[in-house]
N, C-alpha and C positions, 0 to 999 in steps of 0.2 A: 504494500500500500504506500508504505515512502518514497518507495522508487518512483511509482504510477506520478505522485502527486508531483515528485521534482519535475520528471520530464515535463509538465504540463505547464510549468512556470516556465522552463527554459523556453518553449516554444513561440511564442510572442516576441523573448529578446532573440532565438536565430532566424526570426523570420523577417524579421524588418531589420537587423543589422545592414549598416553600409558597405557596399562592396563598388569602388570605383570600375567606372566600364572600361574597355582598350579603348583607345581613340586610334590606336595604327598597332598593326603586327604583320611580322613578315615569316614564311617558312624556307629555313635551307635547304639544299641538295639533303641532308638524312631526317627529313621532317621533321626538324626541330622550329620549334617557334620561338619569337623574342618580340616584346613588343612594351607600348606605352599604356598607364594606364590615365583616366582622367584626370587624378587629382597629380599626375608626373612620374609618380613610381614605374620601376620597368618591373614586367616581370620574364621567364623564359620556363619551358619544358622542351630539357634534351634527355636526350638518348644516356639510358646507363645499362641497357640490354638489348637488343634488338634479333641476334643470332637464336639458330635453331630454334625459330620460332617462338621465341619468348619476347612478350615486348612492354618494357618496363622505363617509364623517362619520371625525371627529377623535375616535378612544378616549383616554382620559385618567384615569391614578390615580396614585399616590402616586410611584408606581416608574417614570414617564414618560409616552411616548404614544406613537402611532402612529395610522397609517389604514385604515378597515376599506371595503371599496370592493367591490361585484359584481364586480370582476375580481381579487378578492383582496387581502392585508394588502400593504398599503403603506408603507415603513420613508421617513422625510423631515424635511428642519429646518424645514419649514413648509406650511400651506395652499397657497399657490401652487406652490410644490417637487413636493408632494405630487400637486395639479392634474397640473401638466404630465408627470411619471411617469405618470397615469392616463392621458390620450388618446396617449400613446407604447405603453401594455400591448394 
């Protein structure tokens, strides 16, 4: 019942949290993105796996980072952290 009642509170403040938009992003030759956000911050998601069919990049902006991976976001203190969670999912 604790639990129930926190999520219900948190949901108001992550739902209308501010998130600036891109105003420009560009992709390179290995689909990595890098771009601007509205309020200036840059953010970028590259490449930290791509081979034998695994495909796992590093999101990154002002406010931190994480890992966006085909088996889903990946919360980790690093590339290889983040690897090894991935072939465990």
């Amino acid at each position: 019942m604790k639990h129930t009642i926190l999520i219900l509170l948190l949901l108001p403040i992550m739902g209308f949290a501010y998130q600036p938009r891109p105003i420009e992003f560009w992709l390179n030759d290995q689909d990595e993105a890098f771009g601007t956000l509205e309020d200036g911050t840059t953010f970028s998601q590259t490449n930290v796996a791509t081979d034998l069919g695994i495909r796992l990049q590093r999101f990154q902006w002002a406010e931190g980072y994480w890992y966006v991976s085909d088996k889903g976001i990946i919360e980790a203190e690093s590339d290889l952290q983040a690897f090894s969670i991935y072939l465990t999912m």
